[in-house]
N, C-alpha and C positions, 0 to 999 in steps of 0.2 A: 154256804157261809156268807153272811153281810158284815164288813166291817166298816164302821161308819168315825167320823169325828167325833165327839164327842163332847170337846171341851169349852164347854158352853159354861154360860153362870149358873152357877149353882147344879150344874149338871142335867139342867132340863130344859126347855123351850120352855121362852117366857115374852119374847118378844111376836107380834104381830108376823114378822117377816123373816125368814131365817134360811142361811145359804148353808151348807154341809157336803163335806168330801170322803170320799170311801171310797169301798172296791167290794167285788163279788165275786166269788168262785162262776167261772163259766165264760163261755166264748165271747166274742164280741160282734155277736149279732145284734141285729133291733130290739133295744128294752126300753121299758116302760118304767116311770116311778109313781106309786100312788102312795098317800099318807091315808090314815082311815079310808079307804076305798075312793078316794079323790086325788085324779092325777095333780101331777107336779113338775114345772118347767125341769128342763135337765137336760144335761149336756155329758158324753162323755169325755173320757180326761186319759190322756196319754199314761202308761204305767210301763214303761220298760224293764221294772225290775219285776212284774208278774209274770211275764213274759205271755205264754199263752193258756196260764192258768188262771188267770182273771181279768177285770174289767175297771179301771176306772172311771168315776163319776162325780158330777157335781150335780147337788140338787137344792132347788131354790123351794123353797117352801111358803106357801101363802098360806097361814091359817085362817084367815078370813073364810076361805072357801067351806071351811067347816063349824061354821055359824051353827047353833040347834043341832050339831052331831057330835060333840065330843061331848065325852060320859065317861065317868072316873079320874086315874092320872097318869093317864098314856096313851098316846096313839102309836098304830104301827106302822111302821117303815116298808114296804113290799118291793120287791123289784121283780117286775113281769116280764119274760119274754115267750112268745109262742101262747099266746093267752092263759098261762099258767106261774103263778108266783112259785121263782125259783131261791129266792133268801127274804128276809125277813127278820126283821126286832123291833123293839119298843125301844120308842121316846116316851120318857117323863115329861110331863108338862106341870109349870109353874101354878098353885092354886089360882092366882088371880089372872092369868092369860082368858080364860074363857069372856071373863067381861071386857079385856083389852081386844077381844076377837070382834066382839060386836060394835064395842065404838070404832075401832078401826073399820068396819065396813060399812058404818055409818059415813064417815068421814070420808070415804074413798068419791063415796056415791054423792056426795055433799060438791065433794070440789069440782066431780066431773060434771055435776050441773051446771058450776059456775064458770070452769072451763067452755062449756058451749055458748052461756052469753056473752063470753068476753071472745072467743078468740076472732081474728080479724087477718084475714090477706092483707099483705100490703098497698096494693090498688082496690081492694072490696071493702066496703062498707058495709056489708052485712055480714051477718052471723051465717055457722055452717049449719044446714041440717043432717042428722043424721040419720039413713034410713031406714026402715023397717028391720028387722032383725039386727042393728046395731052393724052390720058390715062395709056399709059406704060411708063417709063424710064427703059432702058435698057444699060447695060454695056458690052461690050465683055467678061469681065475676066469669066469664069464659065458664062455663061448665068443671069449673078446677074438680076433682076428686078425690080422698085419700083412701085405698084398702086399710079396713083398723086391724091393730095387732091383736093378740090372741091372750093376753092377761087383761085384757080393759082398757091400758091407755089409750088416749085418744092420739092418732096416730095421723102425720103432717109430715113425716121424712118425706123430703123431694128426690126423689130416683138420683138426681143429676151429681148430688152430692156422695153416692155412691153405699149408703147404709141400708141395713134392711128390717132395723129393727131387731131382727132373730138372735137369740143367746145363745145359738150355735154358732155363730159368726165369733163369738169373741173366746179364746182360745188362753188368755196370759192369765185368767186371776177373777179377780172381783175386786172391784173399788167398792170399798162397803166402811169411810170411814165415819164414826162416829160425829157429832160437833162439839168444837173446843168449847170449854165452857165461858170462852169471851163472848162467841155469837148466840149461846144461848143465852147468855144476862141481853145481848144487846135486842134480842127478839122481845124479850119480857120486858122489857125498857119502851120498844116502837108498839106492842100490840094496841089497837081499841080495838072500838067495834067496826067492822069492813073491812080491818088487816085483811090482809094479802100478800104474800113473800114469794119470789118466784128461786129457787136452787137450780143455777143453770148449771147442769152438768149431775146432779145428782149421785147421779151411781146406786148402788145399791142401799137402801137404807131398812135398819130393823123397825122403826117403828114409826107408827105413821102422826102426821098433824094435819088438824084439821084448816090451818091457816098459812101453808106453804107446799105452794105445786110443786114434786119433783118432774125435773124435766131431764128426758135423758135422750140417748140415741139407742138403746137394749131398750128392749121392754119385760126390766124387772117387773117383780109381782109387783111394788111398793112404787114403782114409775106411773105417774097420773096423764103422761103429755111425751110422745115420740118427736120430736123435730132438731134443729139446729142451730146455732148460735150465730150464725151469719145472716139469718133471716126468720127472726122471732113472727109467731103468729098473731102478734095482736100489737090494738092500735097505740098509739102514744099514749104514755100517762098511767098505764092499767096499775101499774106496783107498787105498794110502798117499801117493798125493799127489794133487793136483787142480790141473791147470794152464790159465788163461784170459789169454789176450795178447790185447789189442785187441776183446773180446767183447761184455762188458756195456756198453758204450755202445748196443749194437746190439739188446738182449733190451727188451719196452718194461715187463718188471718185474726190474727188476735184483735188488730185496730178494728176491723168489721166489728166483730163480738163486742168489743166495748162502745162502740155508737150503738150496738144497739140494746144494749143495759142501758144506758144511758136516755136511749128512744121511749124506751115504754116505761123509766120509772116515775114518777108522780112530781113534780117540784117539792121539794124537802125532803124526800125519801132520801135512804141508807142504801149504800151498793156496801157488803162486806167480802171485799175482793182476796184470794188467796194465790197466790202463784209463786214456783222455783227459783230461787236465784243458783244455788250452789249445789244441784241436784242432780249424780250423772242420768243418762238418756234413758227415758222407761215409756211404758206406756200404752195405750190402744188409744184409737186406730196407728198414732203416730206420736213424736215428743217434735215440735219444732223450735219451739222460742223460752228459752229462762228469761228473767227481766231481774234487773240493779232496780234499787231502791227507785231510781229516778224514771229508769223504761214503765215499771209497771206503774207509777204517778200517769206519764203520756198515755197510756191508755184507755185512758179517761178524758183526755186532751186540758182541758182548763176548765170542766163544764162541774168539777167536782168543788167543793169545800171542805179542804182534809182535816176529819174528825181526829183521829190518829193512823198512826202507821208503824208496827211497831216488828217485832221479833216475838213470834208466842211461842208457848211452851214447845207444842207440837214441831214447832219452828227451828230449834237451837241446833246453831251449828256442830255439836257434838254427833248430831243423826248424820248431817252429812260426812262429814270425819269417819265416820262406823261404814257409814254405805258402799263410801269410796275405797276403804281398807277391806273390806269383806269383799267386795264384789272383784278387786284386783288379786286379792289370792285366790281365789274358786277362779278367774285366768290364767291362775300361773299351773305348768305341770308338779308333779305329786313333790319330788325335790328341790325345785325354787320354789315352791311354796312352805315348804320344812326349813327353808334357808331364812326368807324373807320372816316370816314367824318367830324366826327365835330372836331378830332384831330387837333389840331398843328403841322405841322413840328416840331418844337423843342418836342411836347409831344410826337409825334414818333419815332424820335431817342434817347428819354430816354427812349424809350420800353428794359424791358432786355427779353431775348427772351426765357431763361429756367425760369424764375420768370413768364411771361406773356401766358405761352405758351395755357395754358384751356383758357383763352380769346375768347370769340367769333369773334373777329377780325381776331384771331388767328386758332384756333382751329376746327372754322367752313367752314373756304376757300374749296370750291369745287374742286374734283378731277383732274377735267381739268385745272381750273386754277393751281393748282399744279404743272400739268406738262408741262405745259406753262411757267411759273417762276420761275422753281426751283434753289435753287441754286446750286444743284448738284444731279447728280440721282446715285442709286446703284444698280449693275447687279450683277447676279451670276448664271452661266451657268456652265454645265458638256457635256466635249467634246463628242459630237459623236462617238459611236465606226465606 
C-alpha cells in the first residue's frame, strides 16, 4: 500500500517542481522512488505512529526529467526496494504541465549557461570550467575545484562551512514558500532585457523563471547554484536585483550576507529583503538573529536608498500571535494544556506572571518550547585562555 499526499491544486501535478509526503507498507530498508520510470530525489521521514509497519518519505519531484515521456493524464508513483516495485499509484497531471515541463527545461539549461560566464571567485578573474562528464567545476585561481551535485545545480559549497548539498542532510520540513505578490509586481516593474535576479536562499520552489537564479545550500531539483551567503560566487555588479525571504535569520553572520548583496548587485538595482522580527526560534541549519525594523535597515549599512519598508500580508502579526499560542500549548502537558485552552484572552492578559508563575499553564511548559519562545535567554561564558 502507498499512501501519498495528495492535496495539491486541483488535485493533480501542475507545477514544474513538486515535493510530496507519504508512507508505505514495508520495512525500512534502502528504497528507491521513480515517477514514470525516472528516479526522484527522496528522503526518508520519521513515522512513529507506523511503528514497524511502514515507512515514511518525502519525495521531490522534477518533471522536467520527463520531457518527450509523458503520455496521457498520469504518471506513476513506484516505490522500489530490492529491484522490485513494492507500492504504487497514480498522479494526475495538469493538461497544460507537459508544455510547462519543456520551458522549464529550457530555462534550467538557459541559466546554467549563464551561471558559467558569470560566476567568479573572489580573487579569480576567470570563469570556471566545467569538465568533461559535467562532474568537476574547476577554477584557475590555485587549482580551486568544486564536486557538482546530482540534480544539476552548479555546485561551489566550500567544505569549511560545513553543508553538503545532500537532501538527506535536512530532516525539519521544506521551505517551499510561494512569492508574495508585492515581489512579484515588483519583478514585472524591474524586468528588461538582460534581467537577472539572484533569490538568495531559495528553498524549494514549484516553478521555474527563466530570469532568476535560485540559490540554495540543498540541492533541490528547482536549485540552479549550491553555495553561501557569506561568500557569493561572482564578481561586483552581476544583479539587478537580489532577493532574500525568510534567510538571514538563518546565516550566523547576517552583516557578511548583506555586504555581499550589496557587492554583486548592479548600481540602481532592488535588494527585496525579508526577514523575522517577532518569530519564535525555527529553522535549518540554525535560527540566529530576528531584526527591529531599524537592525534589518543596518544590514544594508547606508549603501541602500529605501523604496519602502513595510508589514506585508504574509507579514502580520496575527501569524505571529497564532505561532506563539499553538506552539506553547503542544509544550504544555495533556491537562495544562486543557486548562490554559479554555482561557479567555482577556483572562490571559490578566495573568500576573510573578503571582501565577506554579501554575501549570505556567510552570509545566516543556524545555523546548522554552527555548523556542522565550522572551529572552541568558548566557555566561569565561573566555578562553
Amino acid at each position: 500500500m502507498l499512501n501519498v499526499d495528495t492535496s495539491l491544486p486541483g488535485d493533480c501535478l501542475a507545477t514544474s517542481y513538486e515535493v510530496l509526503e507519504g508512507w508505505f507498507e514495508g520495512t525500512g530498508e534502502l528504497f528507491h522512488v521513480r515517477l514514470d520510470g525516472q528516479e526522484m530525489a527522496h528522503q526518508s521521514v520519521p513515522r512513529p505512529d507506523l511503528g514497524e509497519a511502514g515507512q515514511g518519505f518525502r519525495v521531490y519531484l522534477d518533471m522536467t526529467k520527463l520531457v518527450g515521456r509523458v503520455a496521457g493524464s498520469a504518471c506513476r508513483l513506484e516505490i522500489v526496494q530490492g529491484g522490485k516495485v513494492v507500492a504504487e499509484t497514480a498522479l494526475a497531471i495538469a493538461d497544460d504541465l507537459p508544455k510547462r515541463m519543456i520551458e522549464a527545461k529550457q530555462w534550467k539549461a538557459d541559466k546554467r549557461r549563464w551561471l558559467l560566464q558569470h560566476l567568479r571567485l573572489q580573487n579569480d578573474g576567470a570563469g570556471p570550467v566545467l569538465s568533461e562528464g559535467c562532474n568537476t567545476l574547476r577554477f584557475s585561481e590555485g587549482g580551486v575545484s568544486f564536486d557538482q551535485a546530482g540534480h544539476g545545480a552548479l555546485n561551489l559549497l566550500e567544505p569549511s562551512f560545513g553543508f553538503s548539498g545532500h537532501l538527506s542532510a535536512k530532516a525539519d520540513g521544506v521551505s517551499a514558500h510561494p512569492y508574495p505578490s508585492l515581489l512579484e509586481d515588483m519583478l514585472a516593474a524591474e524586468r528588461r532585457d538582460g534581467f537577472m535576479a539572484l533569490d538568495f536562499g531559495a528553498g524549494f520552489k514549484r516553478i521555474e523563471r527563466p530570469d532568476v537564479v535560485y540559490m540554495e545550500i540543498f540541492d533541490y531539483p528547482s536549485s540552479d547554484l549550491l553555495a553561501v551567503g557569506q561568500a557569493l560566487p561572482f564578481a561586483d555588479e552581476t544583479f539587478d536585483m537580489v532577493i532574500t525571504l525568510a534567510v538571514l535569520e538563518h546565516v550566523d553572520d547576517p552583516f557578511a550576507c548583506g555586504g555581499e548583496i550589496l557587492r554583486v548587485l548592479k548600481p540602481g538595482g532592488v535588494v527585496f529583503s525579508g526577514i523575522p522580527f517577532m518569530q519564535p526560534e525555527h529553522g535549518y541549519p540554525d535560527h540566529y538573529f530576528n531584526a527591529t525594523r531599524s537592525g534589518h535597515r543596518r544590514l544594508y549599512r547606508d549603501e541602500l536608498d529605501i523604496v519602502s519598508h513595510t508589514v506585508d500580508d504574509h507579514q502580520h502579526p496575527f501569524l505571529s500571535l497564532q505561532w506563539i499560542l499553538r506552539s506553547y500549548l503542544l509544550g504544555l502537558p495533556e491537562e495544562a494544556r486543557r486548562q490554559m485552552s479554555a482561557m479567555t484572552v482577556d483572562e490571559l492578559l490578566r495573568q500576573r506572571y510573578w503571582a501565577s508563575r506554579r501554575e501549570p499553564f505556567i510552570a509545566e511548559l516543556g524545555e523546548t518550547a522554552q527555548w523556542e519562545l522565550a522572551s529572552a535567554t541568558t548566557l555566561v561564558g569565561r573566555k578562553k585562555p
